[in-house]
N, C-alpha and C positions, 0 to 999 in steps of 0.2 A: 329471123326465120320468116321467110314468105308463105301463104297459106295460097294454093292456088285449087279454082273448084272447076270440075269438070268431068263431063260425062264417060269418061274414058277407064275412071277407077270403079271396081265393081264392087256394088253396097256390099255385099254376100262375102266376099272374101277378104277384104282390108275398110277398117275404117279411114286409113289414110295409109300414103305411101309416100316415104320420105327419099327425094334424089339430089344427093349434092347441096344436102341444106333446106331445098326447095321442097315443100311438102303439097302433097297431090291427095286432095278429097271430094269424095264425089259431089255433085251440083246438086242442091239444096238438102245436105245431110249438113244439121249440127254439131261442130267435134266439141266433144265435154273436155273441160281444162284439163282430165288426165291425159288425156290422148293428145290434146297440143304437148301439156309436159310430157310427154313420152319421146313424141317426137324433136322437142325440142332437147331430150336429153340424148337422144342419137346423133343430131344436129353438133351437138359439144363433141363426141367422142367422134364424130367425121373431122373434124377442123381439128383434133389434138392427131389424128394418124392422116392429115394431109388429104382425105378423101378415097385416094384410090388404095391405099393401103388400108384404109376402113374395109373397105368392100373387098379385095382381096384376104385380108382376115376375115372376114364374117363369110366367103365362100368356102375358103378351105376349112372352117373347125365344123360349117355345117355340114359338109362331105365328112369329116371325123366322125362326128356325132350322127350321123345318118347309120352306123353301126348298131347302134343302140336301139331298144325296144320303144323307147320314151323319145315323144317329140324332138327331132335335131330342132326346128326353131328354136321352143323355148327354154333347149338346153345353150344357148350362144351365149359366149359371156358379155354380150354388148343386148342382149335383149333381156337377160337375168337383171341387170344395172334397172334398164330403161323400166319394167315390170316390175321392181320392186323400191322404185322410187315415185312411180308415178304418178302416187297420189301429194305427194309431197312438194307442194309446187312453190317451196324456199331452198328446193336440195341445191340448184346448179348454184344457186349463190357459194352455198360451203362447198361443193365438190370441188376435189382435188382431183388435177390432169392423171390419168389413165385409173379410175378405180374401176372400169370395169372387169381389169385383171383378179380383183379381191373374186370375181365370181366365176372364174374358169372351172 
C-alpha cells in the first residue's frame, strides 16, 4: 500500500483517504499505525472484490443505510471490519477473504 501526502486531502474531514489501494493524507500530518491499519485493511477488501465492485458495494449499502437515523458511514460493513480491527495491527495476517460480510 502506497502512502501519498498532499495538500488536497482536508485535515478537518478525513485523516486519510484511500483510492485503489493508493492512500492519500494530508502533507505533514502524521497517520498513527491505526489508521494506516485501517487503511490498509480497506486495501485487502478492495483487492478481494476487484476494486470497482468494492466501491460499487460500499455506494449502494451507503445509499441503504442513509435511511436510517445512525451514521450510513459507520454503519457499512467494510468500515465496521476496518473500525473494529484497527487497532489490531496482526489481524490481516489471520483474516480470511470477505469477513467483512460477518458485519452487514
Amino acid at each position: 500500500m502506497k502512502i501519498i501526502r498532499t495538500r488536497w486531502v482536508p485535515r478537518r474531514k478525513f485523516a486519510a483517504m484511500n483510492l485503489f489501494g493508493i492512500v492519500f493524507a494530508p502533507k505533514g500530518q502524521i497517520l498513527p499505525p491505526r489508521t494506516i491499519n485501517h487503511e490498509a485493511i480497506h486495501t485487502a477488501q478492495m483487492r478481494e472484490m476487484l476494486y470497482i465492485f468494492f466501491y460499487l458495494w460500499y455506494f449502494l449499502e451507503w445509499l441503504f443505510r442513509l435511511r436510517r437515523k445512525t451514521s450510513a458511514y459507520r454503519r457499512i460493513g467494510f468500515e465496521r471490519e476496518a473500525y473494529h480491527h484497527e487497532h489490531d495491527l496482526e489481524y490481516l495476517k489471520s483474516r480470511k477473504p470477505y469477513q467483512w460480510i460477518r458485519y452487514l
